[in-house]
C-alpha positions as CSV (number, residue, x, y, z in Angstrom):
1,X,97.3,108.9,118.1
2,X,98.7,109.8,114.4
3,X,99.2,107.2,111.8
4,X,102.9,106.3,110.8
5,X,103.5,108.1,107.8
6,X,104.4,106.8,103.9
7,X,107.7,106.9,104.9
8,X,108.0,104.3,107.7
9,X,105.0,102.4,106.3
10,X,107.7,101.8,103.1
11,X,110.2,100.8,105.5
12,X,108.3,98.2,107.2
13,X,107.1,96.7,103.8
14,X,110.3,96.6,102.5
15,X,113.2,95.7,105.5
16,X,110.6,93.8,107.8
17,X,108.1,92.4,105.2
18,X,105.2,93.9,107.1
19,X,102.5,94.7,104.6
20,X,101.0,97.1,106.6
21,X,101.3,99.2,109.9
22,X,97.4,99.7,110.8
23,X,96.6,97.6,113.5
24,X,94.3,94.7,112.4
25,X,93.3,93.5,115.5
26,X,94.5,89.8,115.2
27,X,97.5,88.3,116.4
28,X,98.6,86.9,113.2
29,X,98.2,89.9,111.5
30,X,99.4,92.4,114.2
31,X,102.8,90.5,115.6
32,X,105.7,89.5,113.0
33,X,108.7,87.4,113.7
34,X,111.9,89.5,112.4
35,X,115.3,89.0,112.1
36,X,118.0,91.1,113.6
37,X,119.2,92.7,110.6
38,X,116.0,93.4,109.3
39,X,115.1,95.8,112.5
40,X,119.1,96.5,111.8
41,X,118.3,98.0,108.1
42,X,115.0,99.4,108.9
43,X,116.2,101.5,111.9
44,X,119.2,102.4,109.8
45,X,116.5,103.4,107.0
46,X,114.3,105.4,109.4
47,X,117.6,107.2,110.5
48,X,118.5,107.7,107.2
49,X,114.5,109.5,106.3
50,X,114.7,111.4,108.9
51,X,118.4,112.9,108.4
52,X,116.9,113.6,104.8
53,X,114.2,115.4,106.4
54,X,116.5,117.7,108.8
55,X,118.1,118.7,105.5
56,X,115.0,119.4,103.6
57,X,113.7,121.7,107.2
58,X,117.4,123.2,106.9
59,X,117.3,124.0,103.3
60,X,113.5,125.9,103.5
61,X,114.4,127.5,106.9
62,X,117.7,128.8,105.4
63,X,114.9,129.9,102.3
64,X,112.8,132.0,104.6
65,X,115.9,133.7,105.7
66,X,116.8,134.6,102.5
67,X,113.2,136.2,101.9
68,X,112.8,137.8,105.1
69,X,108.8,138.4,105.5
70,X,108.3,141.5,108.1
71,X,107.1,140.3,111.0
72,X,107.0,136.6,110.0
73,X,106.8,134.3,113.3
74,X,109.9,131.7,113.6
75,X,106.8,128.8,113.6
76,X,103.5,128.6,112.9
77,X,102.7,127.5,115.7
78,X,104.2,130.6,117.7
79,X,101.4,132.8,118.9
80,X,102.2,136.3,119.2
81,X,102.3,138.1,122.4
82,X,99.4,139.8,123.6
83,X,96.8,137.9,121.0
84,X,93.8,136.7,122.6
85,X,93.7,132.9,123.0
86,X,91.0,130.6,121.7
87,X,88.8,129.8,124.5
88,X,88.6,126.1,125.2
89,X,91.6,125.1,122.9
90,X,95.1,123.5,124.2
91,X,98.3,125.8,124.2
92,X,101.9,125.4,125.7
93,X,103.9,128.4,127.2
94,X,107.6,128.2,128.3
95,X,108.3,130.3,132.3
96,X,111.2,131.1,133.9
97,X,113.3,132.3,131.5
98,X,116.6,133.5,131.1
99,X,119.2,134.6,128.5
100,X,122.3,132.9,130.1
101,X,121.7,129.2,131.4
102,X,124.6,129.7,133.6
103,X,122.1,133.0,135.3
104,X,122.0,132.4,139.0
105,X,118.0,132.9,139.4
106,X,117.1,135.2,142.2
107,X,113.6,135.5,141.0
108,X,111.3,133.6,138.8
109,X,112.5,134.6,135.7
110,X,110.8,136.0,132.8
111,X,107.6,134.3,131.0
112,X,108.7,133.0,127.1
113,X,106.3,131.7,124.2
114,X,103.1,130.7,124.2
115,X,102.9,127.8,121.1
116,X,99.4,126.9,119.5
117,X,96.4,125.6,119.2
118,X,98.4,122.4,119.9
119,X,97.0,119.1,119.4
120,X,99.4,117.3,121.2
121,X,102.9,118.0,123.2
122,X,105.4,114.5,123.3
123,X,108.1,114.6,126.1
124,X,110.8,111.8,125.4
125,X,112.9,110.9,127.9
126,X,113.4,114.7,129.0
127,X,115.3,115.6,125.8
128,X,113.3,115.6,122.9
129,X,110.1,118.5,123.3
130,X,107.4,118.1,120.3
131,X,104.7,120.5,119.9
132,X,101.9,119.3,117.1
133,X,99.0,121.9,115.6
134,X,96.0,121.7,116.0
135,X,94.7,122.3,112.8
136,X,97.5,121.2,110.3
137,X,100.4,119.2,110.0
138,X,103.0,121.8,111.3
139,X,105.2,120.7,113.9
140,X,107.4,122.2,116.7
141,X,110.7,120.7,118.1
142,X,112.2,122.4,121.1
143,X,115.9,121.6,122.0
144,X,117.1,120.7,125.5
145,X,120.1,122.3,127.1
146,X,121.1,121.0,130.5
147,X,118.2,120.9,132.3
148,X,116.7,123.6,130.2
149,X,114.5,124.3,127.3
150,X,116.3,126.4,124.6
151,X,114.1,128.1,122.7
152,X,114.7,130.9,120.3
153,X,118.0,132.4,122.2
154,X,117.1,132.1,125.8
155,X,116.7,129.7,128.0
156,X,113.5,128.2,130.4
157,X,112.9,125.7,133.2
158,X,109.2,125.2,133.2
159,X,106.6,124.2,130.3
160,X,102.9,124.8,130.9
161,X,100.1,122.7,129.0
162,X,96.7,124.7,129.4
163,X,93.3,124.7,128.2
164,X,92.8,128.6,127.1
165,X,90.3,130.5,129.0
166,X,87.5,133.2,127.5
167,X,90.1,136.5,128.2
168,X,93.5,134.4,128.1
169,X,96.2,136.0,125.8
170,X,99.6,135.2,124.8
């Protein structure tokens, strides 16, 4: 499991007067007596970072779009169709898409991105999708729709987590 980051290490230190987030292993070191409003000012603190940090994603994406790359993938972590997989790694792939999520399915739909190496996938209370690299810090967050996953204009009902195969492709 990853580390809290500066961020909410800062915000414990400061609104809950917990000097550190690693886990000491020692009751007295590990469990702190807090007052309402200090959990009230740290959540609205960790609220408040990551609003800042939606902003800061907006501002780069809307960056890249103003210096289109040719062929530049929407995330790092999208792997583009038809490239081989790396055998023994962990992916994510989206099935049973569709463009409309009001489309009456009479078949199975079509098969959407494959995301990875992934080092970890967190499902929150069936709305909030996160996919983590393998290799780097870069992220993934897929929205919900309904009961769907929207991804990139379209719409699926199914997410696959898989160990890639020697032959597997995107």
């Amino acid at each position: 499991m990853k580390r809290p980051g500066p961020i909410l290490d800062g915000i414990a230190r400061e609104h809950l007067l917990i000097p550190t987030l690693e886990i000491q292993r020692s009751d007295s070191l590990d469990f702190h007596d807090v007052a309402v409003w200090q959990v009230e000012a740290a959540l609205k603190a960790a609220f408040d970072a990551g609003v800042r940090s939606a902003d800061e994603n907006v501002k780069l994406q809307g960056a890249r779009q103003e210096q289109p790359v040719p062929h530049a993938l929407p995330t790092p972590l999208l792997v583009t169709k038809g490239t081989p997989l790396v055998p023994g790694k962990m992916y994510l792939r989206l099935y049973h898409g569709r463009t409309d999520p009001a489309q009456e399915m009479e078949d199975w739909g079509f098969v959407g991105p494959t995301f990875g190496p992934v080092s970890c996938y967190v499902h929150t209370y069936c709305c909030t999708f996160r996919i983590y690299a393998d290799c780097d810090t870069a992220e993934v967050w897929l929205d919900k729709h309904d009961d769907m996953i929207h991804c990139d204009g379209c719409f699926y009902g199914d997410i696959e987590v898989f160990i890639a195969e020697t032959g597997d492709r995107a």
